[in-house]
C-alpha positions in Angstrom: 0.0 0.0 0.0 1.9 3.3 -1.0 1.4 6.0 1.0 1.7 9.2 0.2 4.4 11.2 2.1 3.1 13.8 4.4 3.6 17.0 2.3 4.7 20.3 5.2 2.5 23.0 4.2 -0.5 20.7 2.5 -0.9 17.7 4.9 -4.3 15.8 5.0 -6.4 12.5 4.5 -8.9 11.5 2.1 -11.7 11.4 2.8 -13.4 9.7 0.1 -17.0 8.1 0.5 -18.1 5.1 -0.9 -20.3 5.2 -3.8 -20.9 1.4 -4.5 -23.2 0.7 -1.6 -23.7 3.6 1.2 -23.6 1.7 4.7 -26.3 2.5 7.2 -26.5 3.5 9.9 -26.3 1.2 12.7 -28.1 2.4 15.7 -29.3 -0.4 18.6 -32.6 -1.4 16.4 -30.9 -1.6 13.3 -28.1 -3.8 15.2 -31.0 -6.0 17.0 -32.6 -6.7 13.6 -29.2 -7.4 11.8 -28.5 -10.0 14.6 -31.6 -11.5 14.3 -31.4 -11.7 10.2 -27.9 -13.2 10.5 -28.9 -15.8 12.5 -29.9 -17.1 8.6 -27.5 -18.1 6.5 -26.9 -17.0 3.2 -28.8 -18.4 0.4 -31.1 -20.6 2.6 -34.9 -20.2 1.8 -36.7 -16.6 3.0 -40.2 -15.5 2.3 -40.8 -14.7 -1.2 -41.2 -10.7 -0.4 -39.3 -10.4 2.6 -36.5 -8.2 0.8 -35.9 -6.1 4.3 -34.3 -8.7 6.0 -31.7 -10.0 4.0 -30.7 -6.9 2.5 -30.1 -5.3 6.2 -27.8 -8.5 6.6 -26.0 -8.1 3.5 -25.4 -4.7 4.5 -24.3 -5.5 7.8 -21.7 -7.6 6.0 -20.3 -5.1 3.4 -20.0 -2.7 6.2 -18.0 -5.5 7.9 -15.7 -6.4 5.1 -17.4 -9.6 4.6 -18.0 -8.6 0.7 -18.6 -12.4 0.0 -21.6 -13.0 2.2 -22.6 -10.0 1.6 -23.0 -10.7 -1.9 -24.8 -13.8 -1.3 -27.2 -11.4 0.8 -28.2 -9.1 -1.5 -28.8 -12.0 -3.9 -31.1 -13.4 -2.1 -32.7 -9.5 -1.5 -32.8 -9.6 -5.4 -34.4 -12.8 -5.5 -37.0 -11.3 -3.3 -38.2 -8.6 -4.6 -40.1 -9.4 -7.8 -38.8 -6.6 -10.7 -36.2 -4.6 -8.8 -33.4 -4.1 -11.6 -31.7 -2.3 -9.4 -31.6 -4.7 -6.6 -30.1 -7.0 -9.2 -27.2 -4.8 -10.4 -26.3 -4.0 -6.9 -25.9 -7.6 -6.2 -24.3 -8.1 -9.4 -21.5 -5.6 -8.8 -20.9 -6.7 -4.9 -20.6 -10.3 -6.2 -17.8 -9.2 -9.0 -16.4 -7.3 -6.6 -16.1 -10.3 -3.9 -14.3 -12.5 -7.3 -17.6 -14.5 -6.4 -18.6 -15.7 -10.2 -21.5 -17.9 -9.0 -23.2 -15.4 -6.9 -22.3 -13.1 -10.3 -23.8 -15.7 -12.6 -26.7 -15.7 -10.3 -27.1 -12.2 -9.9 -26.6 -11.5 -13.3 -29.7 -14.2 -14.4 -31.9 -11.5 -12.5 -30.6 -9.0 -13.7 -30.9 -9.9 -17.9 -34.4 -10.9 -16.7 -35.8 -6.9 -15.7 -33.5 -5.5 -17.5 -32.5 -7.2 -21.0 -31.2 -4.0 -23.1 -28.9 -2.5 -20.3 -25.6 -1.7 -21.5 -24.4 -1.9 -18.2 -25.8 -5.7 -17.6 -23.7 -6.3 -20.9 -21.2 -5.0 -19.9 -21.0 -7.3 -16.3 -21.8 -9.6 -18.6 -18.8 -9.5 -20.2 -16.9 -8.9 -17.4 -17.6 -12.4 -16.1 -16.9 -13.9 -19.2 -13.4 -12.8 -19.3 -13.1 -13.6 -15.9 -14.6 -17.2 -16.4 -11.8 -17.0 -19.3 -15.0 -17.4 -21.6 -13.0 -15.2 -24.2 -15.0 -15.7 -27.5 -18.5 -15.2 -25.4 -16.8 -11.5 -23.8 -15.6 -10.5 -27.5 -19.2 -11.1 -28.7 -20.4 -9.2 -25.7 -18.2 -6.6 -26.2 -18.5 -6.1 -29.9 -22.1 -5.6 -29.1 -21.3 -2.6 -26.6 -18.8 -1.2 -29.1 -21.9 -1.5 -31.9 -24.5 0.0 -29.7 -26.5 3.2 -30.9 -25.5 4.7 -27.3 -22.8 6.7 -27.4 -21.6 5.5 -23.9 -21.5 1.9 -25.6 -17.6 2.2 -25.7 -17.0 3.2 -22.6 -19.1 0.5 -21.1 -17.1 -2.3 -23.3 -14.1 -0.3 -21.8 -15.5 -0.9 -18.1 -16.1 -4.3 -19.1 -12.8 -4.8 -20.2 -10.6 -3.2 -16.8 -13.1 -5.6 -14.8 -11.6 -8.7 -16.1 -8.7 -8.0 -14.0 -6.2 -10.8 -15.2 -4.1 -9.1 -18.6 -3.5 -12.8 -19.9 -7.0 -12.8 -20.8 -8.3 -8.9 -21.2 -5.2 -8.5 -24.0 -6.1 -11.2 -26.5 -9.5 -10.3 -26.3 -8.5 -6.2 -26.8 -6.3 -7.6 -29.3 -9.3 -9.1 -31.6 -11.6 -6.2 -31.0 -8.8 -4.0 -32.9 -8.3 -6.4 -35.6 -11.9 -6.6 -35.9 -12.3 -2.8 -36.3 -15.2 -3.0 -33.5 -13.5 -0.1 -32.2 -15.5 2.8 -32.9 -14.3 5.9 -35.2 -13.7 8.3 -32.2 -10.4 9.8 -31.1 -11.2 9.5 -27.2 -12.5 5.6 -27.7 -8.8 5.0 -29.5 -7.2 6.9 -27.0 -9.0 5.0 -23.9 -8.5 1.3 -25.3 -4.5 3.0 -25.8 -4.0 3.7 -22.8 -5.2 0.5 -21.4 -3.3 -1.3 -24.1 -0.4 0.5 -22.2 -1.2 -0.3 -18.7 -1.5 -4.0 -19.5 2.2 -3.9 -20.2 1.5 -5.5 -23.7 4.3 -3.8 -26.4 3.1 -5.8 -29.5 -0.7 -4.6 -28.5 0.2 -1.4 -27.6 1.8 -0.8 -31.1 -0.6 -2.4 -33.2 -3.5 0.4 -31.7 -1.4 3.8 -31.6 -0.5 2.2 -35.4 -4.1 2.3 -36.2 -4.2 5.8 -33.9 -1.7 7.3 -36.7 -3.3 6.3 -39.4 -6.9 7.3 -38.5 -6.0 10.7 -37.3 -2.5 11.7 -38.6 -2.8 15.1 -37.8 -3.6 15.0 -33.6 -1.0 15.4 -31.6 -2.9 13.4 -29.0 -1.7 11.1 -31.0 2.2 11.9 -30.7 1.6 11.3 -27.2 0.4 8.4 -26.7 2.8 6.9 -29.4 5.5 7.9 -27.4 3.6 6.5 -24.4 4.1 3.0 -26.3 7.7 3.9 -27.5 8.7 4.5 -24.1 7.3 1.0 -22.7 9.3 -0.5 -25.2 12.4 0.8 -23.9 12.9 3.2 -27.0 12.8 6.4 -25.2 15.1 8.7 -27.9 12.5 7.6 -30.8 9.5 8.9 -28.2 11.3 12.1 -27.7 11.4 12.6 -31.0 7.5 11.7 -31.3 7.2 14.4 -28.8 8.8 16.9 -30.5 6.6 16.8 -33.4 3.7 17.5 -31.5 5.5 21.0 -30.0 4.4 23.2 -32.3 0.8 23.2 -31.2 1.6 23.4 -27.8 2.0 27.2 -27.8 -1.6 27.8 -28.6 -3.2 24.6 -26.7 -2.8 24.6 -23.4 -4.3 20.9 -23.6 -1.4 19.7 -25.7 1.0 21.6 -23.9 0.2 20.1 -20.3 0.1 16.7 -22.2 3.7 16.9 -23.4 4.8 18.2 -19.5 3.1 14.8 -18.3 4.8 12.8 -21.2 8.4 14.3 -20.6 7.8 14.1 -17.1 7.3 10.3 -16.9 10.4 9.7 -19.6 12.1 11.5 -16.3 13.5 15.1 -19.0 12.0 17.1 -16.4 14.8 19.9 -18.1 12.5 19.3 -21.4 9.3 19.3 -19.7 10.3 22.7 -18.4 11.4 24.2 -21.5 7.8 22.7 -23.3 5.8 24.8 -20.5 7.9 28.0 -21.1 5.7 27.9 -24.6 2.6 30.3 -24.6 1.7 32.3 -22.2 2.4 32.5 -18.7 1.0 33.1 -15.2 2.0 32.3 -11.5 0.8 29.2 -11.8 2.9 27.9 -14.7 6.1 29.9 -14.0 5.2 27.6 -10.8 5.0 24.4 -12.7 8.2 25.3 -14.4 10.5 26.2 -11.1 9.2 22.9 -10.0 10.4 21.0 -12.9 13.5 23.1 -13.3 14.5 22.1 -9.4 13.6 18.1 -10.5 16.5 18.5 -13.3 18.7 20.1 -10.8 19.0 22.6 -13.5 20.0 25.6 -11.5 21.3 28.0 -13.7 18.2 28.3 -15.8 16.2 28.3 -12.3 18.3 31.3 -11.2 17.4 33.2 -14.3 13.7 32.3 -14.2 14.0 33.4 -10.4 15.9 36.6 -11.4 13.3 37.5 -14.0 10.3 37.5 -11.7 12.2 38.8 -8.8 12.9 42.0 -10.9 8.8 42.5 -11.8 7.9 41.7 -7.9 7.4 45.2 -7.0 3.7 45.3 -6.2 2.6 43.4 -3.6 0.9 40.1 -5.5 0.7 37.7 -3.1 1.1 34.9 -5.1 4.0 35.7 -6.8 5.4 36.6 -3.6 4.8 33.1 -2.1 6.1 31.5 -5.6 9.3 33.7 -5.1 9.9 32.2 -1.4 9.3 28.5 -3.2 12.2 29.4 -6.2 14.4 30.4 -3.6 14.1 27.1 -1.7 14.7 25.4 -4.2 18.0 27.1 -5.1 19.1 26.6 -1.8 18.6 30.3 -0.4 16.3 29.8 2.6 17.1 33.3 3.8 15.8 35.0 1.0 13.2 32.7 1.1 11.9 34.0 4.3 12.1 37.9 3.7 9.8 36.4 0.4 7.6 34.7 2.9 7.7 37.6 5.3 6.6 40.1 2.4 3.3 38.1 1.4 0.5 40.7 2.7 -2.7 38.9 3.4 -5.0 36.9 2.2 -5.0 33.1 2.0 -1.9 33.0 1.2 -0.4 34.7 4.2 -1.1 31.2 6.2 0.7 29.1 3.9 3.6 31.9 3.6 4.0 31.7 7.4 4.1 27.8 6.9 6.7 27.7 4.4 8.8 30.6 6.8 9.3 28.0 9.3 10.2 25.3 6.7 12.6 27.7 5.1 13.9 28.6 9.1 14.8 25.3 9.8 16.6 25.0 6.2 18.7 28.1 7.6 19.5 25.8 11.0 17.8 28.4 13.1 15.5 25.8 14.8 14.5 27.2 17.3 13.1 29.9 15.3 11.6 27.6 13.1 10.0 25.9 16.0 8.6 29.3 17.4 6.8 30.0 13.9 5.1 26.5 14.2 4.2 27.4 17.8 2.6 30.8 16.8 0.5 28.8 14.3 -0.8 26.7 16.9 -1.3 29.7 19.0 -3.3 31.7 16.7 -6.7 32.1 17.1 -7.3 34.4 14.3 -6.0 31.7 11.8 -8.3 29.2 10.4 -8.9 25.7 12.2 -7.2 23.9 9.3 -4.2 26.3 9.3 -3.7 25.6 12.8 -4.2 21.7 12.7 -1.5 21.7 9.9 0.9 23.2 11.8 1.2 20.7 14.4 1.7 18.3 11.6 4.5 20.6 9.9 6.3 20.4 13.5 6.1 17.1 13.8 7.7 16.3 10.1 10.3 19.3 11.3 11.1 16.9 14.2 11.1 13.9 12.3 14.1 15.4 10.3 15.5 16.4 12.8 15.7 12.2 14.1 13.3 13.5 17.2 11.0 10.7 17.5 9.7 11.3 21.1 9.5 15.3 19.8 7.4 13.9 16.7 5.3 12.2 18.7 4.6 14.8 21.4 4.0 17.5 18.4 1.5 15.0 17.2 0.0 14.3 20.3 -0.6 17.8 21.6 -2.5 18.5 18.0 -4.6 16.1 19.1 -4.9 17.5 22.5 -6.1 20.7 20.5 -8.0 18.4 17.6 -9.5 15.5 19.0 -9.9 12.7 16.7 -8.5 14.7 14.0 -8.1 12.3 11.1 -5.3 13.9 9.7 -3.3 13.7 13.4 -4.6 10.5 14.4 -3.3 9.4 10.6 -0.1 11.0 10.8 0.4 9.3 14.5 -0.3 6.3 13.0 1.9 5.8 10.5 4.7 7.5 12.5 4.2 4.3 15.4 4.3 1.8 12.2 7.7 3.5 11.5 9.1 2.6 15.2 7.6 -1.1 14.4 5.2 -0.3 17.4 2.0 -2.1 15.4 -0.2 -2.1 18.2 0.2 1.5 18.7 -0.3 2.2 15.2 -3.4 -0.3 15.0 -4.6 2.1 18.3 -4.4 5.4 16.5 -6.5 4.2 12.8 -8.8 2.3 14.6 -9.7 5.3 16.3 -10.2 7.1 13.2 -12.4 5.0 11.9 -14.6 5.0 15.4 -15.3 8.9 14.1 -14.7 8.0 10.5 -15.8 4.1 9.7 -16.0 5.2 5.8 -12.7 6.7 5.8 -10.8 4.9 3.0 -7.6 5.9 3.8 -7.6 4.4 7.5 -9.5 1.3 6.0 -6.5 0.6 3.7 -4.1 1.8 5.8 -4.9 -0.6 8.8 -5.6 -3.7 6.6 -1.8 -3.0 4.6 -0.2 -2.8 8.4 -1.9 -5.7 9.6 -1.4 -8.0 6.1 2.3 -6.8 6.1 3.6 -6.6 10.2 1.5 -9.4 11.5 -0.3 -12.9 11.0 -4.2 -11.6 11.7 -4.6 -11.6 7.6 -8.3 -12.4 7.0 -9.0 -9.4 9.6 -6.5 -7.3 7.0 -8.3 -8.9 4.2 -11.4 -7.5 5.8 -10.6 -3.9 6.1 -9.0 -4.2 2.8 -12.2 -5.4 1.4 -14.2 -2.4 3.2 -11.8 0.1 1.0 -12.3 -1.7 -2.0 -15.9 -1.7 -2.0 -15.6 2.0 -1.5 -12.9 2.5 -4.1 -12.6 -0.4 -6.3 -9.8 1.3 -9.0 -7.8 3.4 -6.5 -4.1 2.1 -7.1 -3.0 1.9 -3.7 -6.2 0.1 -2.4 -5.6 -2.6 -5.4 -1.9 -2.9 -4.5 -3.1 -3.8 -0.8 -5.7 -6.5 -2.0 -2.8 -8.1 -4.0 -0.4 -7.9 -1.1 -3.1 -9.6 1.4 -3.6 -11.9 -1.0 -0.1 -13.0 -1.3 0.2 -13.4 2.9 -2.5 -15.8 2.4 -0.7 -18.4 0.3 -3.0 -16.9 -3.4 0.1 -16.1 -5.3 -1.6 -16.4 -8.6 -4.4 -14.3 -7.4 -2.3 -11.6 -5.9 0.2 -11.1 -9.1 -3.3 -10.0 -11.2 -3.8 -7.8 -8.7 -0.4 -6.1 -8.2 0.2 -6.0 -12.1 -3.0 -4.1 -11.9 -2.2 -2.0 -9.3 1.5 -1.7 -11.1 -0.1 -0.8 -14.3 -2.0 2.2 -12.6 0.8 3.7 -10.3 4.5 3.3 -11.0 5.3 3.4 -7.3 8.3 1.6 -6.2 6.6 -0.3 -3.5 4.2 -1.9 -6.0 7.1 -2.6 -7.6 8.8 -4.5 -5.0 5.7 -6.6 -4.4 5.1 -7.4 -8.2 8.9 -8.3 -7.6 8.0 -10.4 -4.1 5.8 -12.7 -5.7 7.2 -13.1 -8.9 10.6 -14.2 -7.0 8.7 -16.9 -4.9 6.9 -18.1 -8.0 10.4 -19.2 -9.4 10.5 -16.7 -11.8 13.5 -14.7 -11.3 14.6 -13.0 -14.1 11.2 -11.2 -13.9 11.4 -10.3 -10.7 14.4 -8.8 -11.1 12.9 -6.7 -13.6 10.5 -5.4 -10.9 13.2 -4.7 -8.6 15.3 -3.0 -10.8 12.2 -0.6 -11.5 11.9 0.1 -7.9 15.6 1.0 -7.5 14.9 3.6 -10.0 12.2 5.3 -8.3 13.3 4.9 -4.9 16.3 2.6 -3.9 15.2 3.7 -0.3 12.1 2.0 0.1 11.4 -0.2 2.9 8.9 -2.8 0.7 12.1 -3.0 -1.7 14.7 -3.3 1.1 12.9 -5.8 2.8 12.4 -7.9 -0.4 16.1 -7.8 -0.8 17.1 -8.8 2.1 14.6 -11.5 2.1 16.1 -13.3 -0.8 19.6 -12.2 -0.2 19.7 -10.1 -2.9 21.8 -6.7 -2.9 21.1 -4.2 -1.4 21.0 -0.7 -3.9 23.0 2.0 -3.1 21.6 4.8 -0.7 19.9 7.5 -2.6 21.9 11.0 -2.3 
């Protein structure tokens, strides 16, 4: 499970709510009644109409983690209620999402019944098919999306196709569907199927549609960019520069293509080039920002200086923003005092909080740390700043202490913000993670759990605690559990997927858990999904593979832990310490 690093000046948590099934609310009635209706297992005979019962257990399931009984509830609440299409696609899409493909099948039976033209049922449909491995019966499905008079027909065959989870069977499938020419004559449709040509880590697939891209729409430089997309995950990164290039000209007057071409040099790693692309057109705060930021990536200094030199020269009136962009250059050319009489000059406004926050960043670059710590204080101190202002400082001392090898000072930082903030999410979050770091699980498993008493839908803790439990201890069907919980709220998010995969591997599924973290790999280039790709590919026998994975996680971060540990694991060297 990557996690993001806590960012001084713009920590936080998700907060994201799940929009597959919203949980009730489980007062002492609702919990009597749920008792009462699991004393029934699932599946076994229930009144013909009573729908209330087994749908308040199979929501008393999901909201547990149990996603596969609680697919086999709401199937039986579909069976139940005569006509209810939606009942059916609810339990249809719990059941996929539990890998249950007999509850699907079942599900799905009601569904077709109340609702036979639904591209969405089709699309399910298909979904289990490729699952199933049923690959002629999916392609027929699908072509029949792609077909469909509804313009949303391809993105439903699209759906269908990033459902089937395993890339052994969704490329052959893609594969025909392009040969075919079932793919309809739209530049987005070609650019979705592209890109997902491109997460399956398929070249040959890959090529053949951004071939067909050229040819049907030579002149888009959408195009360009997805070409060199495909050059680049064939290892031929000077021939996708130059694919690049020949999209530039229209960057100028598009901002679209422009901020295209800054993603696309960006992941080829030419941050230098991705700054000099962003120079083109014209320019505000916000991308002279985008382009100090790249410039500092490249290390490129000199041409930082000038950019810094430039603005610093028309930063006579008081703009705030340009005043707090000015304090950003000049940290990233190493001149935190000037940074601070930057931060010190921002007037007002909105940006005056953030302004302080980055003065006691740019303070404790200086090694005045005391003073740094006194600006962190006054935050706290400040009534007149707002709540979220205030919470954030505590977490910007306690990253400041963490630098500074201060655990017990971390910890105290973080524990008087909670003094101030009870059951802050962020706080209790940041606490968290920062007792997994001293290997003190129990403390860690304190802090999230208590999160999730004021926040049980908060997907971050969900995943979080599952991750820590699946990857520090034994207890792996609880992880799988909380893990499950996330999904259900966020079936696609990369980091939840990665998790899934991981538990899934601590419980002995290695086949399983490589779809899943291949999927999770081809969403996120993140060096700990890496490492785990690399994990079970190792204990699967198949080294040379492996290797590949862990070679990809040195790049982005020979420092992780996930990749360190994998190492060391399998006696394998160690990489070099990043500078």
């Amino acid at each position: 499970m990557p996690v993001s690093k806590l960012s001084i000046g713009a920590p936080g948590v998700s907060r994201r709510a799940s929009g597959l099934l919203r949980p009730l609310a489980a007062g002492p009635l609702l919990a009597a009644v749920l008792a009462a209706a699991l004393a029934t297992p699932p599946l076994a005979a229930a009144p013909r109409h009573d729908t209330l019962t087994p749908l308040l257990a199979g929501e008393f399931a999901y909201q547990a983690g149990q996603l596969e009984q609680a697919a086999r509830w709401y199937l039986q609440a579909a069976q139940a209620a005569d006509d209810d299409a939606a009942l059916a696609e609810r339990a249809t899409r719990l059941a996929l999402l539990a890998n249950d493909d007999r509850a699907t099948a079942r599900a799905l039976r009601l569904w077709r019944q109340r609702a036979p033209e639904s591209e969405a049922m089709r699309a399910a449909t298909a979904t289990l098919y490729l699952r199933q491995g049923r690959l002629s019966k999916a392609r027929r499905e699908l072509e029949s999306l792609l077909r469909s008079p509804d313009p949303r027909g391809w993105r439903y065959a699209l759906m269908a196709l990033t459902g089937g989870r395993d890339p052994a069977r969704i490329a052959p499938v893609l594969g025909r569907l392009v040969d075919s020419g079932a793919i309809p004559e739209q530049l987005p449709a070609w650019q979705e199927f592209g890109r997902l040509a491109l997460r399956l880590d398929d070249d040959a697939l890959a090529r053949r549609i951004v071939d067909q891209l050229a040819r049907r729409f030579p002149d888009e430089p959408r195009v360009a960019v997805l070409r060199a997309g495909q050059l680049q995950l064939a290892g031929r990164s000077d021939e996708a520069r130059a694919m690049l290039r020949q999209a530039e000209p229209r960057a100028a007057d598009d901002p679209e293509v422009r901020t295209m071409l800054v993603i696309a040099y960006e992941s080829l790693r030419d941050f230098g080039e991705a700054a000099r692309v962003m120079a083109l057109g014209p320019q505000d705060t916000a991308s002279y920002g985008v382009r100090a930021s790249l410039l500092a990536r490249a290390q490129d200094k000199d041409t930082l200086a000038a950019l810094y030199a430039e603005l610093a020269a028309d930063a006579t009136r008081p703009d705030p923003g340009r005043r707090l962009l000015l304090g950003r250059m000049a940290e990233f050319l190493e001149r935190p005092a000037e940074a601070v009489d930057w931060y010190r000059g921002v007037p007002g406004g909105p940006q005056r909080n953030e302004a302080r926050t980055r003065t006691a960043v740019a303070l404790h670059q200086l090694g005045r740390r005391d003073e740094a710590y006194a600006e962190a204080h006054a935050l706290q101190d400040d009534a007149s700043a707002p709540d979220d202002t205030r919470r954030d400082a505590y977490l910007l001392e306690a990253e400041l202490r963490q630098r500074d090898g201060a655990d017990e000072a971390e910890l105290d930082a973080l524990g008087r913000g909670l003094a101030a903030y009870p059951d802050d999410a962020a706080l209790l979050y940041a606490r968290g993670l920062a007792w997994e770091r001293r290997d003190r699980i129990d403390r860690a498993e304190a802090d999230l759990r208590r999160l999730l008493v004021s926040e049980p839908e908060n997907v971050a803790a969900l995943n979080a605690l599952g991750y820590t439990l699946a990857d520090r201890t034994t207890r792996y069907q609880e992880a799988l559990e909380l893990i499950d919980r996330a999904r259900a709220a966020e079936p696609d998010d990369a980091a939840i997927v990665d998790s899934y995969g991981w538990v899934l591997y601590r419980l002995g599924r290695k086949e399983e858990a490589l779809v899943e973290l291949r999927r999770a790999w081809g969403m996120m280039k993140d060096p700990e999904v890496a490492a785990h790709v690399g994990e079970v590919l190792w204990t699967l026998g198949r080294h040379e593979e492996a290797q590949r994975y862990f070679d990809e996680a040195r790049k982005l971060d020979p420092d992780n832990r996930a990749l360190r540990r994998a190492l060391e694991r399998f006696s394998l060297p160690q990489p070099e310490p990043a500078t």
